[in-house]
C-alpha positions in Angstrom: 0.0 0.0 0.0 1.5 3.9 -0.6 0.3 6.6 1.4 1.3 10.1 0.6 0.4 13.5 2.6 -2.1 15.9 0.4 0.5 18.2 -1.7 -0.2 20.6 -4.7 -0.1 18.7 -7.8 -1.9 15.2 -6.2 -3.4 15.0 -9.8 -0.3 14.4 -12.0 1.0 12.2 -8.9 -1.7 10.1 -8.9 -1.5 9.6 -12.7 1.9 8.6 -12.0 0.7 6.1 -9.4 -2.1 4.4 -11.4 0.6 3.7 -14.3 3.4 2.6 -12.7 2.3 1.4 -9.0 4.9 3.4 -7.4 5.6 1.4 -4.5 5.5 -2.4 -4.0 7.2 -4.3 -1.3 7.6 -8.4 -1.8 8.4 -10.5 1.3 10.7 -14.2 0.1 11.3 -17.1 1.8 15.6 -17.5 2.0 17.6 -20.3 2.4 17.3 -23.1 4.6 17.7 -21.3 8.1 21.2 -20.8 9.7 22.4 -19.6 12.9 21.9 -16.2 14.3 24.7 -13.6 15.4 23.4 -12.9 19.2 24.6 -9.9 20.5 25.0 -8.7 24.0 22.2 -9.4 25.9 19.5 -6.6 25.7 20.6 -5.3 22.4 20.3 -5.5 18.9 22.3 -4.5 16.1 21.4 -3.2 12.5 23.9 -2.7 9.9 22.3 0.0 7.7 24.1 0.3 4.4 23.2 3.8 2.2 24.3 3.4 -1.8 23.7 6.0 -4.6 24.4 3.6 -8.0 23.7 6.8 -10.9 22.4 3.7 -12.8 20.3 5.6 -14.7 22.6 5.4 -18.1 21.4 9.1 -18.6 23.5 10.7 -16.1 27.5 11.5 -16.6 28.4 9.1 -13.3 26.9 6.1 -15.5 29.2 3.5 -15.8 27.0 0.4 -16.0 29.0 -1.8 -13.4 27.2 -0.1 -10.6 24.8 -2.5 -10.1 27.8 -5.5 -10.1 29.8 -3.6 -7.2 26.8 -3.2 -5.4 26.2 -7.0 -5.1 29.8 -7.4 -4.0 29.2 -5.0 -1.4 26.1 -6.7 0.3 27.9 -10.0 0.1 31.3 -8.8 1.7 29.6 -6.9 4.6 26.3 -8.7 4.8 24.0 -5.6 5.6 20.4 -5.8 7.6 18.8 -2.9 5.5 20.0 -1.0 2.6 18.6 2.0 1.2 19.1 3.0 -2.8 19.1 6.2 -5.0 19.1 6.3 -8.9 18.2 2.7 -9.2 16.1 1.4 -12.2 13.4 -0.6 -11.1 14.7 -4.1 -12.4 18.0 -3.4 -10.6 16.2 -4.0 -6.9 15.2 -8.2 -7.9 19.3 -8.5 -8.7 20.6 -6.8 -5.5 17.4 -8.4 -3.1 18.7 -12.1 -4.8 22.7 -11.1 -3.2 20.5 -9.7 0.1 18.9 -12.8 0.7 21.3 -15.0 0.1 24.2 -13.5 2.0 22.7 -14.5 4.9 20.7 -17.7 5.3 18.0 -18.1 7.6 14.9 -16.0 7.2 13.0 -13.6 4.7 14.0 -10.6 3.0 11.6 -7.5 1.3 12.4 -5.2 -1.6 10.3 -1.9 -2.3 10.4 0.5 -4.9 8.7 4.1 -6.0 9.9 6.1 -9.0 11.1 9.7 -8.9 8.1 11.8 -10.9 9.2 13.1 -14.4 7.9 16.7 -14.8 7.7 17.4 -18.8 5.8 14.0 -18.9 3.9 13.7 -15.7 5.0 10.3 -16.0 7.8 8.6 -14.5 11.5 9.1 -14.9 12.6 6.3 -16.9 16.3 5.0 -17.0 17.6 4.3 -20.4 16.6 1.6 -21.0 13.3 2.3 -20.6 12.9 1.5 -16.9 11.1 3.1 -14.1 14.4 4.8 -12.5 13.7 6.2 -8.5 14.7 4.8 -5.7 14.7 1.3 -3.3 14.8 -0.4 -0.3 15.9 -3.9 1.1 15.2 -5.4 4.7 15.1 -8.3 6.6 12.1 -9.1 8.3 12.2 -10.7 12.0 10.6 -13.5 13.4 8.0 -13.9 14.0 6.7 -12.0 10.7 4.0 -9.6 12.4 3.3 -7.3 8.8 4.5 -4.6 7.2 3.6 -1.3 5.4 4.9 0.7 2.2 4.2 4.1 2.0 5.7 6.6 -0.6 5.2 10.1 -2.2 6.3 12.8 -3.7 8.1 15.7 -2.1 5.9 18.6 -1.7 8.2 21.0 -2.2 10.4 20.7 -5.8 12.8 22.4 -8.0 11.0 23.8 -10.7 14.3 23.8 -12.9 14.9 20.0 -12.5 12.9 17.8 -14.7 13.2 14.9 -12.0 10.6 14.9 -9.1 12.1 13.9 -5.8 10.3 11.2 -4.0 10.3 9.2 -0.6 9.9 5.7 0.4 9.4 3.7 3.2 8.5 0.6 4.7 7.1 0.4 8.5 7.5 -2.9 10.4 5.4 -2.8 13.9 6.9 -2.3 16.6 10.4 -3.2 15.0 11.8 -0.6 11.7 10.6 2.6 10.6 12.8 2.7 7.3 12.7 5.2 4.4 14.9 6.7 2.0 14.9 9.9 -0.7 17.0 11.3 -2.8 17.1 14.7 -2.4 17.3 18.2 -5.1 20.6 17.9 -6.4 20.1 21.7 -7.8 18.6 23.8 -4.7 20.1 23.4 -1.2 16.5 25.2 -0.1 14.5 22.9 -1.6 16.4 19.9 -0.6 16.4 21.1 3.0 12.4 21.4 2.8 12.3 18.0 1.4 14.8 16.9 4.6 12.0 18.5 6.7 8.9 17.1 4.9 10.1 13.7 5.4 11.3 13.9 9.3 8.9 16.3 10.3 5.8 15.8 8.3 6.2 11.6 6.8 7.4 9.9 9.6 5.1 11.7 12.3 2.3 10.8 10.1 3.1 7.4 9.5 4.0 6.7 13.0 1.1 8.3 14.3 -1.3 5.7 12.5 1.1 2.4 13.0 2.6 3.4 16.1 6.3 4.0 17.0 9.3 1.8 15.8 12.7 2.5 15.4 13.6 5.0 12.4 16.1 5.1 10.1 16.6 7.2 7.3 19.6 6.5 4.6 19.3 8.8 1.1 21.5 10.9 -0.9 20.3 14.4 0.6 22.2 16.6 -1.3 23.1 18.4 1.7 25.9 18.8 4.0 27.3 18.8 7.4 28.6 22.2 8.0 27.1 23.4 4.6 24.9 26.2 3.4 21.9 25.0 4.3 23.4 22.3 7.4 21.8 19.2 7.3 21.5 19.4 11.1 19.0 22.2 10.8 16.1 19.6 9.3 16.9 16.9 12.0 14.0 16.1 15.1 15.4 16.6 18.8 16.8 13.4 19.6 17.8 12.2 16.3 21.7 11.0 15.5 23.8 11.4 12.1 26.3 10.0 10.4 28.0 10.6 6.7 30.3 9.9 3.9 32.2 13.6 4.5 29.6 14.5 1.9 25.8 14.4 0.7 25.5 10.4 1.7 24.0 10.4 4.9 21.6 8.1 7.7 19.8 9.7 10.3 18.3 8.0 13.4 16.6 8.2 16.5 18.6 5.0 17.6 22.2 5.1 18.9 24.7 5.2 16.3 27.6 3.0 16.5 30.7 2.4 14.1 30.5 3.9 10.3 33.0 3.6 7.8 32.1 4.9 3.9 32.3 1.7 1.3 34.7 1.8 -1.8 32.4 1.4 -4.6 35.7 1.1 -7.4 34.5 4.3 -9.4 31.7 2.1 -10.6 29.4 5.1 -9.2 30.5 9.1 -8.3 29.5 8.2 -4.6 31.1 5.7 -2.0 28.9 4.0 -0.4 28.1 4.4 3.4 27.5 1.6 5.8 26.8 1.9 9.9 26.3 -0.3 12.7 23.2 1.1 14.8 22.4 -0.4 18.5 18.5 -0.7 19.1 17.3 -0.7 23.2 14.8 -3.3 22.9 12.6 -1.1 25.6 12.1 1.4 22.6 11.8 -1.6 20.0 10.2 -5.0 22.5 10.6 -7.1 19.0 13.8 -6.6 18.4 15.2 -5.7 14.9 16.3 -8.4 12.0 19.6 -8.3 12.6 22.2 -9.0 14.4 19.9 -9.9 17.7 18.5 -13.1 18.6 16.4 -15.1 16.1 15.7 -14.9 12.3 12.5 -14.5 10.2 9.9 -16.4 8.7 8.6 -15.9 4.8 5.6 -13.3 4.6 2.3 -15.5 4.7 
């Protein structure tokens, strides 16, 4: 299902939507199950990898072995959730395949929502003729309790750039709050609003009718510790950031623990950026899909 909060030009969004189903989320069952890795009692940890793969073949960064190095990154450092920017849609079933099986032992979901194209009113295509936006993959825990998608379109855009920014995410009760975005590459004002939109306007509403799990927020923002705007200024009290020493960034309202930026071999014109977050299991009593005690169970 995609929710998205009321926003001037719903119309052209929603003939977006009806053509392309902008967001879909598929849970699958993974290999025969394996042995968790338990952490310290009380705790659980989520490695959160962020990835911008310019796999549009439109865009100068295009090199076409994004997608490749990706898939070498999931299976070298085995991530619990990874969020993706300028993705063509038939690139999330390749990098979901190397999510699932890199580690054994439960069930992983993909989702996907394309970034609007403004000319058109359709959606942004890659070159090949694609739906290009953006992604996300997670692992589900056990036991499987449901999940929700939920996507839209930025309210606020650059009326220079032809590409519409959009936002995904998936909510899993009680466990994840994930989304991603990729913000306006050309405005740092409008890129800050759409920071803003999604923490202070999204994830509030989302929250407010599934109730509160732990969030995390990986995306390309376009914007900058220290810069003009400062990405600080969009965060909610309480939340924790980490980034690449550039636009690559994951926020949280979780603790943040060790984060190193990901070679990606020039495949892409971003590194990629992974992080190890600690969940208090008082704020999340499931426990998240990673690292913690137990697995997950295919979607019904």
């Amino acid at each position: 299902m995609s929710e998205q909060p009321p926003a001037a030009g719903a119309a052209r969004r929603r003939g977006v939507r009806r053509a392309l189903a902008v967001a879909w989320l598929v849970a699958v069952a993974a290999l025969p199950a394996g042995a968790s890795v338990a952490d310290a009692p009380g705790s659980t940890t989520l490695r959160v990898l962020q990835m911008n793969l310019c796999n549009s073949g439109r865009a100068g960064c295009y090199t076409g072995r994004s997608v490749a190095e990706a898939v070498a990154v999931i299976r070298a450092d085995a991530p619990d959730l990874v969020t993706l920017n300028e993705i063509c849609q038939d690139d999330v079933a390749v990098l979901e395949r190397a999510f699932a099986e890199v580690r054994p032992g439960g069930s992983v979901g993909s989702a996907f929502t394309v970034a609007g194209d403004r000319p058109s009113g359709d959606a942004t295509r890659c070159r090949n003729g694609r739906p290009y936006g953006i992604g996300l993959l997670i692992r589900f825990p056990q036991p499987y309790r449901g999940h929700s998608v939920h996507s839209g379109m930025h309210p606020a855009q650059d009326l220079a750039d032809p590409e519409q920014r959009a936002w995904l995410c998936v909510h899993v009760p009680d466990v994840v709050h994930a989304c991603t975005t990729h913000l306006a590459a050309t405005s740092g004002a409008v890129a800050l609003a759409q920071c803003g939109h999604l923490l202070h306007t999204v994830v509030p509403t989302i929250r407010s009718g599934a109730g509160y799990a732990p969030t995390v927020v990986g995306g390309d923002l376009n914007l900058r510790h220290g810069g003009s705007p400062d990405v600080r200024s969009c965060l909610p009290p309480g939340y924790r950031r980490v980034d690449d020493g550039a636009v690559q960034q994951i926020l949280t309202d979780v603790t943040v623990g060790a984060r190193r930026s990901v070679g990606l071999r020039g495949a892409t014109d971003h590194p990629g950026l992974l992080a190890t977050l600690t969940v208090d299991p008082a704020r999340s009593p499931s426990g998240i899909a990673g690292h913690g005690p137990g697995g997950a169970r295919p979607r019904p």
